[in-house]
C-alpha positions as CSV (number, residue, x, y, z in Angstrom):
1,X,76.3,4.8,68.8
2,X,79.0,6.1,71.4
3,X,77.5,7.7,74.5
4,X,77.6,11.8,74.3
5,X,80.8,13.1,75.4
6,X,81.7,16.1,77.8
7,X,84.8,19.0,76.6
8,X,87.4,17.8,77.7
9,X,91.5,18.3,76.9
10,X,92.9,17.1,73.7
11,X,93.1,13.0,73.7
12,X,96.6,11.9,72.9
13,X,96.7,10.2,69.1
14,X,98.0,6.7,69.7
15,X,96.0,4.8,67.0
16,X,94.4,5.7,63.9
17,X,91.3,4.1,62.1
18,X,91.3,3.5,58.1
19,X,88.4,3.7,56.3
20,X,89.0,2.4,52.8
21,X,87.9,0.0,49.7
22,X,88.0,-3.2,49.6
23,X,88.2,-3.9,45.8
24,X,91.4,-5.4,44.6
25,X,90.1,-3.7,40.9
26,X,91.1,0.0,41.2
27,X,93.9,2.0,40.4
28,X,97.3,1.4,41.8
29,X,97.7,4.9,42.8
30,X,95.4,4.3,45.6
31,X,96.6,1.1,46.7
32,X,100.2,2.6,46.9
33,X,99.0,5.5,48.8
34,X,97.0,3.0,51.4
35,X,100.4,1.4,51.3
36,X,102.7,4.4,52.1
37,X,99.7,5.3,54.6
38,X,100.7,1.8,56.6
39,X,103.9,2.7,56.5
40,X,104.0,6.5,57.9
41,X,102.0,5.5,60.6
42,X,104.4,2.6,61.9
43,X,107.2,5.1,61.3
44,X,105.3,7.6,63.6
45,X,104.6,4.7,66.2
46,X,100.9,5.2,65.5
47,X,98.7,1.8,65.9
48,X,96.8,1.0,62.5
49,X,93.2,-0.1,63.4
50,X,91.1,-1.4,60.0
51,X,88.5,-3.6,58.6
52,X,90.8,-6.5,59.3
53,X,90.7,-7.7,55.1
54,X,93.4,-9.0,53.3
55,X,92.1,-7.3,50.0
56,X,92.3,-3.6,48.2
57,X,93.0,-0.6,50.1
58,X,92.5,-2.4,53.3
59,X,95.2,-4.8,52.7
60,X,97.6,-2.7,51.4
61,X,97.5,-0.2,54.6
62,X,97.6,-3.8,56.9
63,X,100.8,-5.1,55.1
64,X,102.7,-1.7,54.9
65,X,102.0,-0.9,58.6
66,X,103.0,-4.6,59.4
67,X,106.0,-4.8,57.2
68,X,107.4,-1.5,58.6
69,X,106.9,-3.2,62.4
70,X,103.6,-0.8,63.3
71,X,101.0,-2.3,65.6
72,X,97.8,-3.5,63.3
73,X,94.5,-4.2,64.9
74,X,92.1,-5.8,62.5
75,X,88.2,-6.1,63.6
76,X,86.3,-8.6,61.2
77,X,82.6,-9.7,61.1
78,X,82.6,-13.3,60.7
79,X,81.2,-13.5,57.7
80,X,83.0,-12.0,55.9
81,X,86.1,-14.2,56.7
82,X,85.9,-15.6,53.4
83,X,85.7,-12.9,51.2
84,X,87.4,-10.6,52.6
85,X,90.7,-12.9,53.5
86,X,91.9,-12.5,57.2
87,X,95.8,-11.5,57.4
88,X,98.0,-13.7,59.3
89,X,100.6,-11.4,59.9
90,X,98.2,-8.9,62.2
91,X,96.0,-9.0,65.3
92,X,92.3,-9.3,63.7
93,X,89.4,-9.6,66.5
94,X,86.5,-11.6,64.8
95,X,83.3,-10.1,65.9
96,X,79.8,-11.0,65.0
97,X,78.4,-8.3,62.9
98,X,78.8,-5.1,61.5
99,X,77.6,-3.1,63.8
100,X,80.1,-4.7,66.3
101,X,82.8,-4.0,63.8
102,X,81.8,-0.7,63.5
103,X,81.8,0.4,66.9
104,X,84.6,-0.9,68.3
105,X,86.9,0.3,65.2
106,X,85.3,3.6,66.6
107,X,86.5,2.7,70.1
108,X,90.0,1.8,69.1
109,X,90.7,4.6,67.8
110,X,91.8,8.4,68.6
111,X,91.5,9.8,64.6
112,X,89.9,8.5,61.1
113,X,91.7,8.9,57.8
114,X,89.4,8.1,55.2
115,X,90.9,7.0,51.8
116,X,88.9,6.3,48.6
117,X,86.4,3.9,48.7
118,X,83.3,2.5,47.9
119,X,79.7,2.6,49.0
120,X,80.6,0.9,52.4
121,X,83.2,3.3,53.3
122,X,80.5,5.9,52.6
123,X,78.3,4.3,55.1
124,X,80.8,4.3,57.5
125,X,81.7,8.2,57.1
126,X,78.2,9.4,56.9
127,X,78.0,7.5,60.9
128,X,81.5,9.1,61.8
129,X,80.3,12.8,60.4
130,X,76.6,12.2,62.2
131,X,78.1,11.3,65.1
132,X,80.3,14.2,64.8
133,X,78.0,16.4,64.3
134,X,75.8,15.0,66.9
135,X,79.0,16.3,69.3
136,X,79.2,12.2,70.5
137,X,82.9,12.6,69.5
138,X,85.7,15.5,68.6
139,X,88.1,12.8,67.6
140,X,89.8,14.3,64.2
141,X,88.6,13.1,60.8
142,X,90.8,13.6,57.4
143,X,89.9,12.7,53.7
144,X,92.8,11.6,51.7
145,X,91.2,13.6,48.9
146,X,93.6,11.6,46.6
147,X,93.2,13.1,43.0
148,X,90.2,15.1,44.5
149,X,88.0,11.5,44.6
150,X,85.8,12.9,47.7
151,X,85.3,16.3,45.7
152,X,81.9,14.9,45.1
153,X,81.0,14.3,48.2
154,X,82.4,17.7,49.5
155,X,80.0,19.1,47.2
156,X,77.1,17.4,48.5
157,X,78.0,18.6,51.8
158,X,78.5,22.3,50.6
159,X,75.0,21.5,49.0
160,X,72.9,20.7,52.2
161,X,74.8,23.5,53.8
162,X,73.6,26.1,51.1
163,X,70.1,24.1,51.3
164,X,70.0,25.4,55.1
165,X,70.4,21.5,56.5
166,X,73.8,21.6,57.6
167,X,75.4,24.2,59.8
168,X,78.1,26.4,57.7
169,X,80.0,25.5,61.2
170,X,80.6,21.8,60.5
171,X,82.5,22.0,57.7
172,X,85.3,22.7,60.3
173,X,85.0,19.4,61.8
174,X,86.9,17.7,59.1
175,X,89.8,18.3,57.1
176,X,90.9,17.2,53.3
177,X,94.7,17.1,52.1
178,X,96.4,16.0,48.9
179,X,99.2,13.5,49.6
180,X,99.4,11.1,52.0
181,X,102.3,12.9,53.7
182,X,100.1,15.8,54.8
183,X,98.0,13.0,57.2
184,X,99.6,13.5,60.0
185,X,99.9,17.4,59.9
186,X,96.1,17.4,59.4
187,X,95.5,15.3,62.7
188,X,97.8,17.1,64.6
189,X,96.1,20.0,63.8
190,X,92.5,19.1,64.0
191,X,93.6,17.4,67.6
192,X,94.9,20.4,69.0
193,X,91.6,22.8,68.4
194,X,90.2,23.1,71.8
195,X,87.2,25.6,70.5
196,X,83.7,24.4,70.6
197,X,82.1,24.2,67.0
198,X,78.3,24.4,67.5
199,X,77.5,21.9,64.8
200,X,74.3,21.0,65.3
201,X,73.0,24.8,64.7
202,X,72.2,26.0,61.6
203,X,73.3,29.5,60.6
């Protein structure tokens, strides 16, 4: 868990953080999304910092950033060096476990983009949101709500908010777009908000 965090001005966005599937068995929609994703940030000069696989949505991003000469930092527990297929072509940090991998992906980066994914990539939002909410960060978070996968779990959300255990408040902390070309917008936007959103009280 990151160490609590004091207002301060927006932090410039020089690397974004992927959270994404790993499963090679999905639709190709979302691996040419996590593909195109790669390749926007390179355009934009944005580092791409990920799980460090080779395999499904994580690959994809890795090898479009890559191909379209972005900066890639890959963070990989070691064991899942096997399974998960180190790429040669990017910088992958081997670490020993996932907590390790977890934290410093969080270091590493200035804003998450979270593409569709499985029940690890849940785990790892649920931590980002807590942490959020928690006010240990204000770095931005966006949902590539792709086909409206994550309308579930916006629901669930919207649930514990009606339920009283969610501030109305924190639904602000995040944003969900469409297309993969409305990422960066979303960022920008979410960066720039220098309001205080009292998150951890509930309305």
């Amino acid at each position: 868990m990151p160490d609590s965090v004091s207002p301060a001005s927006p932090r410039p966005i020089l690397s974004v953080c992927i959270y994404c599937g790993s499963s090679d068995a999905v639709d190709q929609r979302y691996k040419d999304e996590a593909r195109a994703l790669g390749q926007i940030l390179a355009r934009s000069q944005l580092r791409l910092v990920y799980g460090g696989g080779g395999v499904g949505l994580m690959g994809e991003a890795a090898r479009g950033a890559s191909a379209a000469g972005g900066k890639v930092l890959g963070i990989m527990p070691q064991f899942l060096r096997t399974k998960e297929r180190l790429l040669d072509e990017v910088e992958t940090i081997v670490v020993q476990s996932m907590h390790e991998r977890k934290m410093m992906m969080f270091e590493e980066a200035d804003a998450f983009v979270v593409l569709p994914g499985g029940v690890g990539t849940l785990e790892e939002v649920i931590e980002l949101l807590s942490w959020r909410r928690l006010d240990l960060h204000k770095k931005p978070i966006i949902f590539l709500n792709s086909g409206g996968f994550w309308q579930p779990f916006f629901d669930l959300v919207d649930f514990t908010v009606g339920k009283g255990f969610t501030p109305d408040a924190f639904r602000g902390t995040y944003k969900s777009v469409d297309t993969v070309e409305e990422v960066l917008g979303a960022i920008a936007e979410l960066a720039s908000h220098d309001e205080e959103i009292d998150t951890r009280r509930v309305l």
